[in-house]
VMD Tcl script that builds the backbone (N, CA, C; Angstrom):
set m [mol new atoms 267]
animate dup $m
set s [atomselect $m all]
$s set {name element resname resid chain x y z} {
  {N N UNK 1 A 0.857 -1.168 0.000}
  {CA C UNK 1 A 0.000 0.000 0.000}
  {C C UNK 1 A 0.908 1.237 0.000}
  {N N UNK 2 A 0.557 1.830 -0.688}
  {CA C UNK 2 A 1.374 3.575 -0.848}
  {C C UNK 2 A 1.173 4.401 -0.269}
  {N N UNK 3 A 1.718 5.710 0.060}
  {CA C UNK 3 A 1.550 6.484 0.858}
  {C C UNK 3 A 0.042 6.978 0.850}
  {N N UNK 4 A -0.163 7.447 -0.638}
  {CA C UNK 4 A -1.033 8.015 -0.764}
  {C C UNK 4 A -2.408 7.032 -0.926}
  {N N UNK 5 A -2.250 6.082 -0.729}
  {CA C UNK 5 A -3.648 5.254 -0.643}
  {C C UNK 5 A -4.159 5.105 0.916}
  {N N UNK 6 A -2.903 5.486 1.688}
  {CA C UNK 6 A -2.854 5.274 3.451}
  {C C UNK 6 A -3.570 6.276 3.585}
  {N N UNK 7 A -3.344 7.583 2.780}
  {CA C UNK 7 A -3.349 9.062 3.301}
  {C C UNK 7 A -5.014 9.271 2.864}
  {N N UNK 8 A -5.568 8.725 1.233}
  {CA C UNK 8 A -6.911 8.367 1.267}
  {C C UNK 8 A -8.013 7.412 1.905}
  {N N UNK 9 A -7.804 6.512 2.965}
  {CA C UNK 9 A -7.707 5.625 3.495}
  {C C UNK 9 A -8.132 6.202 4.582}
  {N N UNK 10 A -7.069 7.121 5.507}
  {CA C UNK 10 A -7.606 7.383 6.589}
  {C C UNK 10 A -8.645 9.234 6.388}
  {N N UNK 11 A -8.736 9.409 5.095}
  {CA C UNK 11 A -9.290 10.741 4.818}
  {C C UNK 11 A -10.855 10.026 5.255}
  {N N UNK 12 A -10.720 8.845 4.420}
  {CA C UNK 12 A -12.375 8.276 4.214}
  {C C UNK 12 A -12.588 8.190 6.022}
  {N N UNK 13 A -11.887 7.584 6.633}
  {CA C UNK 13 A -12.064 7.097 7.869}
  {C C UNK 13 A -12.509 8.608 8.713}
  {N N UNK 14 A -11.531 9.182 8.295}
  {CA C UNK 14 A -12.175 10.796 9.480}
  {C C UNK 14 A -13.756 11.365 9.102}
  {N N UNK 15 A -13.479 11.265 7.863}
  {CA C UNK 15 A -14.948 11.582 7.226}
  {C C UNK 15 A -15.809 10.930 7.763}
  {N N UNK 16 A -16.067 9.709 8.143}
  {CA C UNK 16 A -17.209 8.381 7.813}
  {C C UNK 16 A -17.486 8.915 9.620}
  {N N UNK 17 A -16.142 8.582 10.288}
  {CA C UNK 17 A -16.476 8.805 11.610}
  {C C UNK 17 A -16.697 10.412 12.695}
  {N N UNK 18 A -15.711 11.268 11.972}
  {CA C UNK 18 A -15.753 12.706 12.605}
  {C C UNK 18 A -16.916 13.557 11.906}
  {N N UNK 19 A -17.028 13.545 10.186}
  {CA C UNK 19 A -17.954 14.841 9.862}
  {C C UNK 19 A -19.047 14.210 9.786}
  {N N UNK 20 A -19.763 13.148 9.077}
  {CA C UNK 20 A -20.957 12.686 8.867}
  {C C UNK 20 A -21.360 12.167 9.772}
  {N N UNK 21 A -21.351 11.771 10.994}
  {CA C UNK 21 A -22.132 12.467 12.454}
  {C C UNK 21 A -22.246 13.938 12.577}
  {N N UNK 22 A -21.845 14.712 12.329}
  {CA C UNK 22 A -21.604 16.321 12.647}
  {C C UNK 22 A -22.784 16.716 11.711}
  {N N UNK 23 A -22.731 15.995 10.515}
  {CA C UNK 23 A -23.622 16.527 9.949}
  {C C UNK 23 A -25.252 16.061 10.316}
  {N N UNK 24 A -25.341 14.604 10.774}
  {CA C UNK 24 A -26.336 13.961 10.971}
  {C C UNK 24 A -27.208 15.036 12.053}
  {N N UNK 25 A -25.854 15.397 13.071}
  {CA C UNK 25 A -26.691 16.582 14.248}
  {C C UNK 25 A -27.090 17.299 13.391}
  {N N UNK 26 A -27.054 18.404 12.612}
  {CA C UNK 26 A -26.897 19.720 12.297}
  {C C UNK 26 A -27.694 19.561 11.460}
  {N N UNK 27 A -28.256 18.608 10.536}
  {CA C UNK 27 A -29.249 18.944 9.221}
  {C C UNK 27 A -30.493 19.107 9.966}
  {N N UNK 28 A -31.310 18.686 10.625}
  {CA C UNK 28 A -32.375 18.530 11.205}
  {C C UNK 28 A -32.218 20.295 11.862}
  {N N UNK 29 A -31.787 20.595 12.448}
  {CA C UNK 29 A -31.613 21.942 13.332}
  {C C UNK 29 A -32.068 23.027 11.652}
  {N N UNK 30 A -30.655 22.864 11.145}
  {CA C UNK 30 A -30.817 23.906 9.652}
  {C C UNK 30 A -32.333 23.917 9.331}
  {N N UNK 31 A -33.156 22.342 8.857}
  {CA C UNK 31 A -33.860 22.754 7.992}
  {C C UNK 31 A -35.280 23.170 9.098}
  {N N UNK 32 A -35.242 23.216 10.284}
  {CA C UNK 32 A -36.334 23.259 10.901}
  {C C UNK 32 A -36.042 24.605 11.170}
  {N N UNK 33 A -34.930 25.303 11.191}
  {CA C UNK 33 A -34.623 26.737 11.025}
  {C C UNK 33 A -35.269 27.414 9.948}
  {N N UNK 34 A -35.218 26.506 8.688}
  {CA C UNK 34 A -35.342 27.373 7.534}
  {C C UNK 34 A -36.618 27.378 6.957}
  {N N UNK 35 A -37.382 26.602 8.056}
  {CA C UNK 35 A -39.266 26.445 7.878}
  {C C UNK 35 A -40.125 27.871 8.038}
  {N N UNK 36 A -40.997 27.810 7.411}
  {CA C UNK 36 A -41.596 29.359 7.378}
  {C C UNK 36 A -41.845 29.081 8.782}
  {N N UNK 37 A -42.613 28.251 8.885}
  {CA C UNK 37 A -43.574 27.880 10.124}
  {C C UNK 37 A -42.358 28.538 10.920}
  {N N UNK 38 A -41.325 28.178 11.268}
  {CA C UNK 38 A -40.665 28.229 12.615}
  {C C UNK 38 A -40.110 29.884 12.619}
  {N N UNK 39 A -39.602 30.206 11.529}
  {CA C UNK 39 A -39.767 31.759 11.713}
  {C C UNK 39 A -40.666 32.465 11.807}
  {N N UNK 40 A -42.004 32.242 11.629}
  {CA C UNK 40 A -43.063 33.102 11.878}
  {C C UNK 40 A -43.420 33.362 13.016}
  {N N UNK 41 A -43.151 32.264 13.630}
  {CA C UNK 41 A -43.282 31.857 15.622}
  {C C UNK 41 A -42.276 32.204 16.122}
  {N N UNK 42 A -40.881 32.282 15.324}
  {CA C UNK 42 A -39.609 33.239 16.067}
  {C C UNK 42 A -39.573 34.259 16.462}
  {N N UNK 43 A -40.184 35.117 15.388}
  {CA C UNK 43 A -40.078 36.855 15.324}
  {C C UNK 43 A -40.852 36.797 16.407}
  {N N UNK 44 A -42.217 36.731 16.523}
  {CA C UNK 44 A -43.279 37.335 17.835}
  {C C UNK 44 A -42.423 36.656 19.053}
  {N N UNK 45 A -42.030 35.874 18.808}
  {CA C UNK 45 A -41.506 35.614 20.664}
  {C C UNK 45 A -40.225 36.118 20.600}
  {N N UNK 46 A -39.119 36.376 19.391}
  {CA C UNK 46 A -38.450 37.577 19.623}
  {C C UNK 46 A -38.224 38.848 20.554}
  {N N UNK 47 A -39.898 39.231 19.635}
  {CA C UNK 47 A -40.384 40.664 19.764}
  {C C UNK 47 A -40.503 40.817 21.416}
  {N N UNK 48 A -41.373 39.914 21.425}
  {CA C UNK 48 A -42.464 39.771 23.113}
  {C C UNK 48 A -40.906 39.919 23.854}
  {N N UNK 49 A -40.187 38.866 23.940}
  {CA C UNK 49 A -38.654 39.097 24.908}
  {C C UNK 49 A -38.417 40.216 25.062}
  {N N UNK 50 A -38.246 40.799 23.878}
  {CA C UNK 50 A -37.627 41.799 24.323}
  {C C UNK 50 A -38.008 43.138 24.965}
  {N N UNK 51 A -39.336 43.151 24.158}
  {CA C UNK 51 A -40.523 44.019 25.164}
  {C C UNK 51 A -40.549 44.070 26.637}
  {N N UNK 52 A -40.434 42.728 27.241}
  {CA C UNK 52 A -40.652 42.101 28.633}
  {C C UNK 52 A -39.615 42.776 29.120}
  {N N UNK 53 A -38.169 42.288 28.244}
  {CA C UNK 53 A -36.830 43.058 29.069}
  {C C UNK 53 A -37.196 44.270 29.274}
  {N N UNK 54 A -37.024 45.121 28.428}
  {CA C UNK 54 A -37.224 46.703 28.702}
  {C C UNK 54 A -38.277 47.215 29.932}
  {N N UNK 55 A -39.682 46.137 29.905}
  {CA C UNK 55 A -40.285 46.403 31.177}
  {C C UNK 55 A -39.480 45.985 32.111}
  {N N UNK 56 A -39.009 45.159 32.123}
  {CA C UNK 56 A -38.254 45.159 33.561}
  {C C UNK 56 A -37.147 45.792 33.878}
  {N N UNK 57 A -36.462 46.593 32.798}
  {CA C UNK 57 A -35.044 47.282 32.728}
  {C C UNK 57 A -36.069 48.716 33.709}
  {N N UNK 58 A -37.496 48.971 32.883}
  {CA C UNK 58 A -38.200 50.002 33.333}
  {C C UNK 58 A -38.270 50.088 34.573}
  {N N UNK 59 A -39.059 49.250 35.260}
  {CA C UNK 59 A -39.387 48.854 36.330}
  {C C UNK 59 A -38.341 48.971 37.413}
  {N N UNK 60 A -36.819 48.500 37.019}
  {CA C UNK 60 A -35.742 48.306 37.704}
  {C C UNK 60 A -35.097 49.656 37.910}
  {N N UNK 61 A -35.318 50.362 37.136}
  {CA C UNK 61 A -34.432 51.579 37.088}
  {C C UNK 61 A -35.745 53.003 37.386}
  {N N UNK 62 A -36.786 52.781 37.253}
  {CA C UNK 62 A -38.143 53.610 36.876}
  {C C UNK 62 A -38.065 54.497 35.846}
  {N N UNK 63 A -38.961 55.542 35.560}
  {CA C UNK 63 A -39.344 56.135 34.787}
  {C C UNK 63 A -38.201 57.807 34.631}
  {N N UNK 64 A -37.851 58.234 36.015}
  {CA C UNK 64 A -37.770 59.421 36.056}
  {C C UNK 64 A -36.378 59.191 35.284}
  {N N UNK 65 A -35.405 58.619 35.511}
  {CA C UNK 65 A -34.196 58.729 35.042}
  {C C UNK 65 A -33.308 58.585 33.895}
  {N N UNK 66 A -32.710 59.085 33.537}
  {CA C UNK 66 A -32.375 59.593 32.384}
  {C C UNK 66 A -31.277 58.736 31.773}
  {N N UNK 67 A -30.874 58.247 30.615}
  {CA C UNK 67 A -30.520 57.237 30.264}
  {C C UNK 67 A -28.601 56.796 30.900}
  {N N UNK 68 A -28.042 58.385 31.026}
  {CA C UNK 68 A -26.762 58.673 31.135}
  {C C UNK 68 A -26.892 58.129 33.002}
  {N N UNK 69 A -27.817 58.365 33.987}
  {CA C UNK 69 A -27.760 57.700 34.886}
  {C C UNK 69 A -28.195 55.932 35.101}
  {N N UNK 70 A -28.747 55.459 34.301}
  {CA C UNK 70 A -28.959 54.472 34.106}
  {C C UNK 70 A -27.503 53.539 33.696}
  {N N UNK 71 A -27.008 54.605 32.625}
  {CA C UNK 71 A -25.657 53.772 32.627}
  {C C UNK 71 A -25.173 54.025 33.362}
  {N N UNK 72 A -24.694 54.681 34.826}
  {CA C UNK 72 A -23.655 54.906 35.452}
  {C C UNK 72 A -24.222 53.743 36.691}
  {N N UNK 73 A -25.095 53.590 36.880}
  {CA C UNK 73 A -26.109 52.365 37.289}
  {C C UNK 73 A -25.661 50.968 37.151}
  {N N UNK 74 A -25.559 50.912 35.757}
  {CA C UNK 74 A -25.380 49.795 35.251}
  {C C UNK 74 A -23.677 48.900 35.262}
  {N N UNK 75 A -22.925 50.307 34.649}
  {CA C UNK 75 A -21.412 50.004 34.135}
  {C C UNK 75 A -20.603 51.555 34.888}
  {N N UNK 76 A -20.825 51.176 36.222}
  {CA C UNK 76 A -19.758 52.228 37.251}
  {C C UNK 76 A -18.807 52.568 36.079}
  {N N UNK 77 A -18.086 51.577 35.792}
  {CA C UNK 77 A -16.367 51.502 35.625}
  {C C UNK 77 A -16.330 52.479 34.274}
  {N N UNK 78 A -17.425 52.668 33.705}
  {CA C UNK 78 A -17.790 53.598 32.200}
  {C C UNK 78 A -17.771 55.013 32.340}
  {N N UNK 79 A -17.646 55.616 33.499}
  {CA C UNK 79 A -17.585 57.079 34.265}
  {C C UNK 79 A -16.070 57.013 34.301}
  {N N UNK 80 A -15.291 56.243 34.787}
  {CA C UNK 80 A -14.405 56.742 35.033}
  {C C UNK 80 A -13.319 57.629 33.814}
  {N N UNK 81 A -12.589 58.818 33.959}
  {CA C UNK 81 A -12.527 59.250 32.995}
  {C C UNK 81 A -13.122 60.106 31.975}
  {N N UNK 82 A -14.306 60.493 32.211}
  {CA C UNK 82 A -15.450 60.878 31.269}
  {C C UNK 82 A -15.330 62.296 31.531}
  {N N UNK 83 A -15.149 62.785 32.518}
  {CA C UNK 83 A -14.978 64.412 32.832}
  {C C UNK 83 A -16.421 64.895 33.792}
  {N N UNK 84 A -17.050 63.678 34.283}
  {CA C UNK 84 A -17.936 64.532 34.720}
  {C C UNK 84 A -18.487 63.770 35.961}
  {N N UNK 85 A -18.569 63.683 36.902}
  {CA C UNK 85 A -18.725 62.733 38.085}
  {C C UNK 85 A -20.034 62.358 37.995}
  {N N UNK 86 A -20.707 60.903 38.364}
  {CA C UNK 86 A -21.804 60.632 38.525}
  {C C UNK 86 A -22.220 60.917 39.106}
  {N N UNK 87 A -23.869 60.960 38.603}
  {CA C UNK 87 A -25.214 61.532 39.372}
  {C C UNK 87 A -25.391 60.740 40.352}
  {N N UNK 88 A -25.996 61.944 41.773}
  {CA C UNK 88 A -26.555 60.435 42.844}
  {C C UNK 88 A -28.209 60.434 42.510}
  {N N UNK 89 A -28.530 59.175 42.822}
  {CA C UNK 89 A -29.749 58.660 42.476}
  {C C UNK 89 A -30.838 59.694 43.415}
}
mol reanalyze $m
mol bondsrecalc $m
mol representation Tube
mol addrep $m
């Protein structure tokens, strides 16, 4: 046997055993991705998430405050440097 029949030999072998399982996972996922059905039901529960977050970002932080205290709220370490000391709540 020759080099290169060893070297096709074990190509088939990685293939048979490493990618075509890999693929066996992954086709089923793709095409149930690429169903109308399943994107039509994606977007609205998308949407709804993220709606929900913001109520609760609302809720968490309330109404009165202004977005620049919200971040200093959120990410202290983002003031530092900025030229202007954070607001107290």
């Amino acid at each position: 046997m020759t080099l290169v029949t060893a070297l096709i030999l074990q190509t088939y072998s990685w293939v048979a055993v490493v990618v075509l399982p890999i693929n066996s996972v992954i086709n089923p996922i793709l095409y149930t991705i690429s169903t109308e059905a399943f994107r039509s039901r994606l977007v609205p529960f998308v949407v709804d998430t993220i709606q929900r977050m913001r109520a609760a970002v609302t809720r968490l932080f309330g109404h009165g405050q202004d977005t620049a205290a919200i971040e200093v709220e959120m990410n202290p370490v983002a003031v530092v440097g900025s030229g202007s000391p954070p607001r107290a709540s």
